[in-house]
Each structure stands twice: as C-alpha cells, then as structure tokens.
C-alpha positions as CSV (number, residue, x, y, z in Angstrom):
1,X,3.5,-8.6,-23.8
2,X,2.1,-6.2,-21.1
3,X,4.0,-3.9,-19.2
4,X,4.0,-2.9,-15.6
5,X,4.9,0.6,-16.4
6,X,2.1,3.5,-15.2
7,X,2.1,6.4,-16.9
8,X,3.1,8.5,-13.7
9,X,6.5,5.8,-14.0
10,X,7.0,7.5,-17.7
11,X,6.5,10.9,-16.2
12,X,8.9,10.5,-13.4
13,X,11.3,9.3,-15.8
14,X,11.2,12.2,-17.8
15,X,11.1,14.9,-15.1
16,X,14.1,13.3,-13.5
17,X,16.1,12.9,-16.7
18,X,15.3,16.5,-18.3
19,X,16.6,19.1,-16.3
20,X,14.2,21.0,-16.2
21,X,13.2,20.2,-12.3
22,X,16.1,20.7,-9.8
23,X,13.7,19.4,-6.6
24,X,14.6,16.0,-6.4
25,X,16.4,14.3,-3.4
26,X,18.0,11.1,-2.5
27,X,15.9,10.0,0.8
28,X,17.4,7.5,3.5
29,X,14.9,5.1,4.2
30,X,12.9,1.5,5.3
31,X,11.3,-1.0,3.0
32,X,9.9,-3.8,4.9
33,X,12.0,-3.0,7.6
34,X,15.0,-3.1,5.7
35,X,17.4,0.2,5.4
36,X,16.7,1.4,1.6
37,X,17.0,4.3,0.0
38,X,14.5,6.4,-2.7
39,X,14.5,8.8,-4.9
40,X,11.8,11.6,-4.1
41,X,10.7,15.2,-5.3
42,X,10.4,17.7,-2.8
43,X,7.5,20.1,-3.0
44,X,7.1,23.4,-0.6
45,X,4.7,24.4,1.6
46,X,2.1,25.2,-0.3
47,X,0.3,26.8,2.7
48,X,0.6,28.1,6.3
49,X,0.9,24.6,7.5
50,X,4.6,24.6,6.6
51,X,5.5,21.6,5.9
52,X,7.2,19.7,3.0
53,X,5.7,17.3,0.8
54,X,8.1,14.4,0.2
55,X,6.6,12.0,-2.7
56,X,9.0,8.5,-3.4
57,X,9.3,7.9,-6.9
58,X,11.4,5.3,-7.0
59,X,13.3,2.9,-4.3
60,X,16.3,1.2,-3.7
61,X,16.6,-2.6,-4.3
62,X,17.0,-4.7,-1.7
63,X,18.4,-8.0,-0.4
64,X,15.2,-9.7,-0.1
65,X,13.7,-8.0,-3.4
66,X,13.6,-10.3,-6.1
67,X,13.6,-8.5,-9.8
68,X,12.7,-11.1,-12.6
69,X,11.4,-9.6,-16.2
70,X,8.1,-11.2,-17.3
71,X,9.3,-14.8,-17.9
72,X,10.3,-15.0,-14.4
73,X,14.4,-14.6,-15.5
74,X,15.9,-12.7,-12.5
75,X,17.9,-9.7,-13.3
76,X,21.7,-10.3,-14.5
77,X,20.5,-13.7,-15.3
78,X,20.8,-15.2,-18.8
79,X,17.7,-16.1,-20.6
C-alpha cells in the first residue's frame, strides 16, 4: 500500500513534536473560502525587507473536506 506521506510531512511531524523548535503558531485562516485554521512555523526576517515568513504545515479540517483512508472508508467510519 502507498502512502501519501512526503517526507517534508515526516519532518514537520518531528519538529513539531520534539521540542526542540518553539516557532510554531496556530494561524486563523480560509480554505476554499471557508474559515479554517493551520498550523505554521514562523521564521524572521532574514533580511532588511522585514518581514515574516509564515509557512502552513498543516490545516484544519473542514465541513466540506472529506477524509477517507485508501479504501475510500471515511474517518470514524467502520471498515
């Protein structure tokens, strides 16, 4: 069975549950036009231009987001 998880999912993961990074934010937000809400990292200015770098890593579910696994069984349903 394949997987839809990218490396860059695995190292998200692992920075958000280790500790060891303390620049992550809960963002309010839109998907599709519906309010949402992600999880980001932060980053500084890295130059003169000032400004934040906001990168989503993951996002909110919602209403009209259907989440099945691979056989098509939708999440808190039975197999």
């Amino acid at each position: 069975m394949s997987t839809n998880i990218r490396p860059e999912h695995v190292s998200a993961f692992e920075a958000l549950t280790s500790g060891e990074h303390s620049n992550f934010a809960l963002f309010s937000c839109f998907i599709g036009g519906q309010p949402a809400a992600a999880i980001v990292a932060v980053t500084p200015p890295a130059g003169e231009d000032g400004e934040y770098r906001i990168t989503p890593l993951f996002v909110s579910v919602t209403e009209d987001m259907a989440l099945t696994d691979h056989a098509g069984v939708p999440a808190g349903g039975a197999a």
